[in-house]
N, C-alpha and C positions, 0 to 999 in steps of 0.2 A: 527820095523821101525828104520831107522834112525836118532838117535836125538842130536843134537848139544845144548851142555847145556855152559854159558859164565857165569863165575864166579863159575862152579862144584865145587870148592873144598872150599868153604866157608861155613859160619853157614849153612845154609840150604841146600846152593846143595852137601855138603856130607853127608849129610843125603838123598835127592833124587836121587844121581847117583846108589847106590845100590839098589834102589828100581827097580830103569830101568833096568837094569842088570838085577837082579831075576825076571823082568818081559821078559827077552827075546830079548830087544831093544839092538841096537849098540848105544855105545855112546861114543859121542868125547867131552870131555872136553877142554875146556880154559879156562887157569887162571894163574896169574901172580905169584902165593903165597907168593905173598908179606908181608903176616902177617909170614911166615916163619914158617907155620906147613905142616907137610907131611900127609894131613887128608883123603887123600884117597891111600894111600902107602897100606893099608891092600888090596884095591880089587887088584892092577898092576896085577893080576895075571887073571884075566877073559879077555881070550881072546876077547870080543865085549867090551873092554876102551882101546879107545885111550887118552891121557893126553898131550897136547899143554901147554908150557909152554910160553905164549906169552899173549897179553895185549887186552880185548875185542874191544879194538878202531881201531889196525891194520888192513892193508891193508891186513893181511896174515888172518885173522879170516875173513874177508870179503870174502874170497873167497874160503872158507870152507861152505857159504851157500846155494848155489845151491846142495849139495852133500847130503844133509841131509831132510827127510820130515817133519822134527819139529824142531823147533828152542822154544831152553828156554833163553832168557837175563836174568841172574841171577846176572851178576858181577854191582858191585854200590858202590859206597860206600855209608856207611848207617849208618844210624842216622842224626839228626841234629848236633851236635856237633861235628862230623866228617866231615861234610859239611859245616860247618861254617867254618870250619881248611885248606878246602882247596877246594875251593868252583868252581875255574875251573876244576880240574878234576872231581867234581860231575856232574857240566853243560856238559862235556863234555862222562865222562861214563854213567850217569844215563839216561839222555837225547840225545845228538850227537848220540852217539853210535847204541841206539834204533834206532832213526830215520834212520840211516845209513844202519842196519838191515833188516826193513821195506823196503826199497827205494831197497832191492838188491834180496829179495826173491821174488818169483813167486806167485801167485792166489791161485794154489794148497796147497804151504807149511803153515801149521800150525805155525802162533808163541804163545805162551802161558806166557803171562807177570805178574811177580811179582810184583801187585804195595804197597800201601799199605791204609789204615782205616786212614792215617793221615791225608789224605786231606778234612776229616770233620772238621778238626779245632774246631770247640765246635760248640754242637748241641743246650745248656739250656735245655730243658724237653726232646725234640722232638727225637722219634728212628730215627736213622740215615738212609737210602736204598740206594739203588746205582742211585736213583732217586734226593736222595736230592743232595742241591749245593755242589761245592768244594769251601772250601773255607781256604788253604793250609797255615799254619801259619809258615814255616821254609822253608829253600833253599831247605832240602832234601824232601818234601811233594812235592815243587813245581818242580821240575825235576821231580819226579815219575809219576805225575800227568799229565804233559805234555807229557813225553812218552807215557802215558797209549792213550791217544787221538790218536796218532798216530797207533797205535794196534790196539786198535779198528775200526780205520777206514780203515784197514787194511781187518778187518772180524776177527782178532783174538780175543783169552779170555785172560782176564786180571781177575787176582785171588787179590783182596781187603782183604789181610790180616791185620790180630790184632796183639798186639807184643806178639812176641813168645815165647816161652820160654821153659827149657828143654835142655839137654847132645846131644853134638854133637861133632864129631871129630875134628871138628873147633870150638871149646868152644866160646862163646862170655858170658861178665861177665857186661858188660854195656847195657843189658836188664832190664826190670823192676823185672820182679820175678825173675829171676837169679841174679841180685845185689841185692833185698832185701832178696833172702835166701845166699845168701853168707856172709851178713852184718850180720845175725843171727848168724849160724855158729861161724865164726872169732870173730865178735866183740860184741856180744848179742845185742847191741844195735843199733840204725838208726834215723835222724831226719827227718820228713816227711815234707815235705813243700807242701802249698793247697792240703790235706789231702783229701779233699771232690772231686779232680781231679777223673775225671770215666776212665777207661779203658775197651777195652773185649782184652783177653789173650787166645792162641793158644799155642798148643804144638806145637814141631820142625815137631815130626813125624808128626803131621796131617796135617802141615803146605807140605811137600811132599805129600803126601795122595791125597791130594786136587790136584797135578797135576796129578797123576794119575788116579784118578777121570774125570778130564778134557779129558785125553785121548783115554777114555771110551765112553766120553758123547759128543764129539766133534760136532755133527750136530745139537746136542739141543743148546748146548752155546756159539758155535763160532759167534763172533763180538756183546757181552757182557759184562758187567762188571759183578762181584761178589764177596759179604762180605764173606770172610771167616774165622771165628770163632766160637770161642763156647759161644752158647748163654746163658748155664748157666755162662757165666765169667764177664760177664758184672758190674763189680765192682769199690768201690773208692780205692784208695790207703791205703786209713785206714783198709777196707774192708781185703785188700788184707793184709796187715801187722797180722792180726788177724788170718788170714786162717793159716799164717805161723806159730804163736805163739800155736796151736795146735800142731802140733809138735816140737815146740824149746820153750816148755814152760816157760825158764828164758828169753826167746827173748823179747825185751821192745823197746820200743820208747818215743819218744816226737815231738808237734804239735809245728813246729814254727810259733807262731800265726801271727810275724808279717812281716815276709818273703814271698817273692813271688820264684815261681819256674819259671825261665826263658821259661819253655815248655807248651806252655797255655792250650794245648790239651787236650778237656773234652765234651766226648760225649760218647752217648751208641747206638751203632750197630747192627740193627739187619741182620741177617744170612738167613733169611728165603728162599729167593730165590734160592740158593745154595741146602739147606735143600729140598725145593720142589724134587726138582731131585733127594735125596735120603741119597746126603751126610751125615754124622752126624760126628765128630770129638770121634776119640777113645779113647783119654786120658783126665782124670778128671785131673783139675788143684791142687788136691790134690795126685793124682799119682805124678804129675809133682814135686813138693814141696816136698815128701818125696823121690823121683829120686836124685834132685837136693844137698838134705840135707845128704843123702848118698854121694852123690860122692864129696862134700864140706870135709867133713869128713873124708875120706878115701882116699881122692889123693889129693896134693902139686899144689895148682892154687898161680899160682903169679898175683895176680889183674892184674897190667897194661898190662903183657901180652897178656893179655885174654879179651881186652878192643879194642874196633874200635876207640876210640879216649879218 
């Protein structure tokens, strides 16, 4: 098939564009590389990538979509605190763009949208399903989230990812498990602010996995939503701090007891739907943790560079 993936060469779609490829598909990247790494410079060499260096909002990417039978919007900018930095191009990549998307492909074409597990905003007890409300507590939840409406009412599948984490040619260090095994590494220590906050955590790989999954399974989940995580990850931040200190044994922390963490998000996910159909995520978040603490170790991360905001 041919697939038009918008944002290819960031944390995750350079980890999915090689997957397309070794599966057979033509694909046309677009992306700005604005963060200034060359993260898919290793494939240039398979003839079915093309690479567009142009901006997912133009007229010129718009009219690359009729030419292709799957569309991935992957380009966003992501995080909240990225979003808060600059919050018309969020409204405008995360949201516009989609919508513009949508408005321009046919009945036929597949879109398969990355949203994300934020727009639970906090669940208290209750597992979260792609049933329960949104109820989206940052500018980047709320754009993803409004997109995701639009997809779906489109007929496409939108993949409700967990944060991710795990090496990718487009490093990102402003992830939860990725900034706290870096924090280990570097600095042995980290201050954890609401400690008892929940997360569920994904690998990068499975986090692509899951689109090719999708590509598989298209007539079962087209114009759905689905959590996609690992449901043994379902953890608090202390939780998680601890998994780490197994392998970074002098790794320590402390509970600011009387600090708040500006990101109120705290709820736990479950997966099961996704799961029904077969998926299961390949990497244990201790593969991930000892990946992570390897390559912390043995290659030259300059924090900020390797940060969305």
């Amino acid at each position: 098939m041919k697939v038009l993936v918008t944002g290819g060469g960031g944390y995750l779609g350079a980890v999915l564009v090689p997957m397309l490829l070794d599966a057979r598909h033509e694909v046309t990247v677009v992306d700005t590389f604005a963060h200034g790494v060359p993260s898919l410079a290793a494939y240039t060499y398979r003839k079915k990538l093309t690479i567009l260096r142009q901006d997912a909002r133009s007229s010129q990417t718009l009219s690359l979509v009729l030419g292709h039978e799957v569309i991935i919007p992957l380009a966003a900018i992501v995080g909240a605190p990225a979003c808060d930095r600059d919050p018309l191009g969020a409204a405008t990549t995360n949201q516009a763009a989609v919508q513009d998307l949508i408005d321009a492909v046919s009945d036929e074409q597949l879109v398969i949208f990355p949203c994300t597990n934020s727009g639970y905003g906090t669940s208290g007890e209750a597992e979260c399903t792609e049933d329960s409300p949104l109820t989206p507590l940052s500018h980047y939840a709320v754009t993803k989230t409004e997109a995701e409406r639009s997809v779906l009412a489109h007929g496409g599948i939108s993949l409700r990812f967990a944060t991710l984490f795990g090496c990718s040619p487009r490093m990102r260090l402003d992830l939860m498990v990725n900034d706290f095994c870096y924090r280990a590494v570097h600095d042995r220590a980290l201050v954890l602010f609401e400690s008892h906050f929940r997360r569920n955590f994904l690998h990068v790989q499975d986090a692509a996995w899951a689109f090719m999954f999708a590509l598989e399974h298209t007539s079962t989940m087209m114009g759905r939503a689905y959590n996609v995580g690992d449901s043994r990850a379902n953890m608090t931040k202390l939780q998680l701090a601890h998994e780490i200190a197994v392998e970074v044994p002098d790794f320590i922390w402390t509970n600011a007891a009387h600090a708040e963490d500006p990101d109120k998000r705290d709820y736990i996910v479950s997966n099961a739907r996704i799961e029904a159909l077969g998926w299961r995520p390949q990497f244990t978040l201790r593969e991930g943790i000892r990946e992570l603490i390897s390559a912390f170790r043995g290659m030259l991360f300059e924090a900020q560079q390797w940060r969305n905001a």
